[in-house]
Structures are given as C-alpha cells and as structure tokens.
C-alpha positions as CSV (number, residue, x, y, z in Angstrom):
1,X,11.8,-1.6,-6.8
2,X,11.0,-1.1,-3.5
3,X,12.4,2.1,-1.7
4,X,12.4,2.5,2.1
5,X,14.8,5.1,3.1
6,X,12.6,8.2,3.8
7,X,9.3,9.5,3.8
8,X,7.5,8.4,1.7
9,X,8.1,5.0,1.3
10,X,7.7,4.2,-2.6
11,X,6.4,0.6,-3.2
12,X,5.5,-1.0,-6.6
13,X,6.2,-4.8,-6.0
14,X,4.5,-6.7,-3.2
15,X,6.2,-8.8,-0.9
16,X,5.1,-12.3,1.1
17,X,6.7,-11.2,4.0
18,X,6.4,-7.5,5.9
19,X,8.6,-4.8,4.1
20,X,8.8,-2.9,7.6
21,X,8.6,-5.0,11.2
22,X,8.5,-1.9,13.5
23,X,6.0,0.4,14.8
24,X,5.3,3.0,12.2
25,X,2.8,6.6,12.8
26,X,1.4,6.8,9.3
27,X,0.3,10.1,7.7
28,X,-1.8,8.8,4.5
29,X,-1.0,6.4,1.9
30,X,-1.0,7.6,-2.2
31,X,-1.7,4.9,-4.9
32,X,-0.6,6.7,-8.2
33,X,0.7,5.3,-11.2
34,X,-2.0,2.9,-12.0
35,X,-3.8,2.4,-15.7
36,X,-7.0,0.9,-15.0
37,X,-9.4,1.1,-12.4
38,X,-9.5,-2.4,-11.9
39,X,-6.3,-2.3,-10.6
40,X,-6.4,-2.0,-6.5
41,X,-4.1,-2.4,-3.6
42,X,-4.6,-3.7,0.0
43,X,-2.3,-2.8,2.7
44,X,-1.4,-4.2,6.0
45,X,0.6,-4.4,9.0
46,X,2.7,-7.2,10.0
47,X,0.3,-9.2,11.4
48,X,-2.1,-9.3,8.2
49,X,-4.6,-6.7,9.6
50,X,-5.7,-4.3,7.0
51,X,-4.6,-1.2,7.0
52,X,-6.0,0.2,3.7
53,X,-7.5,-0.9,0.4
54,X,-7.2,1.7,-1.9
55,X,-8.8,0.7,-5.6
56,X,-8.4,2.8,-8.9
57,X,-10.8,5.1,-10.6
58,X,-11.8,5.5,-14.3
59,X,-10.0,8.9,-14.4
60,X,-7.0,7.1,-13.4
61,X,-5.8,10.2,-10.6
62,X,-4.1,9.5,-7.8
63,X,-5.9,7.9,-4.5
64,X,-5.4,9.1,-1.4
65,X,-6.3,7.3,2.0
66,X,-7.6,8.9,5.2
67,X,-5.4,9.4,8.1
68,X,-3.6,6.0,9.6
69,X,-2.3,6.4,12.4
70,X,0.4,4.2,14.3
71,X,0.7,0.7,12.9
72,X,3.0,-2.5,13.9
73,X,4.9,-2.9,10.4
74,X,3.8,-2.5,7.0
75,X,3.2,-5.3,4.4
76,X,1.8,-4.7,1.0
77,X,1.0,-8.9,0.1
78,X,1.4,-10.9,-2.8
79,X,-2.7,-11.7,-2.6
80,X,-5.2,-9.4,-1.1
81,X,-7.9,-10.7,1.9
82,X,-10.2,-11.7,-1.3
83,X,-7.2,-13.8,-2.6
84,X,-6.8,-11.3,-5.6
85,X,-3.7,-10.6,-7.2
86,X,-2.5,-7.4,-5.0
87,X,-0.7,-3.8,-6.3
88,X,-0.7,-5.5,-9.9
89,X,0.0,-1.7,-11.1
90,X,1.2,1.4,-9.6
91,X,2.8,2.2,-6.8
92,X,2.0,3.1,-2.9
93,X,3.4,6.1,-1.5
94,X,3.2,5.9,2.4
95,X,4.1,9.5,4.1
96,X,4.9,8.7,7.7
C-alpha cells in the first residue's frame, strides 16, 4: 500500500497514473525490501521523464539514489521505459 503523508513517501505498488501531480524538491530515493537482484525499479515525474532507475544487487542491501532535485510529480509506472514489469518487489522510499 501506498503511503504519501510524510517524508518519505513509502511506495510498493505502481500505479498507471502519477501518485503526486505537484512540484516536489527530492532528497534521494531508497529501494529496500527487494529479494533478487533482478528485481529493479524506474521512477518518474508526471510527464514520463525518468527520474531514477534503481536495480537490485546480489547482496540484496538497500539502494540508494544520488541527489534529485526538484521534480513536476512523481509516478512510479506499471511498465518501465524498456516495457519491463516495474517495482515487481520492494519498496521506494522517496525523502523529500
């Protein structure tokens, strides 16, 4: 489930449409929780831009993305760019 009340976000279920429409600064973004280092998401703004792709290692720690900056929404989608099944394990922590 999906929890966007405070920093950070927590987001394990991707969504066709954007979770957030407005303009967000972004800190970093944590994928944890994952079991298998093919497992891998992509995140992006409203638009469809990439803002991250984050994949899993074999050690199975958590991930953690460089600095983001401000964005226009957030959207974690269904597919990835590549057409790949998207955040099919795990969760994104986005610390704004």
């Amino acid at each position: 489930m999906n929890k966007l009340t405070a920093s950070p976000f927590r987001i394990d279920t991707p969504q066709a449409s954007p979770l957030y429409t407005a303009q967000l600064e972004i800190q970093h973004i944590d994928f944890a929780g994952y079991v298998s280092s093919a497992q891998g998401v992509e995140v992006q703004d409203k638009f469809g831009n990439t803002i991250c792709f984050l994949r899993g290692l074999v050690s199975t720690e958590t991930i953690r993305s460089a600095h983001i900056g401000i964005v226009q929404g957030l959207m974690v989608p269904v597919n990835d760019s590549f057409g790949n099944p998207n955040l099919q394990g795990g969760m994104i922590l986005v610390y704004y």
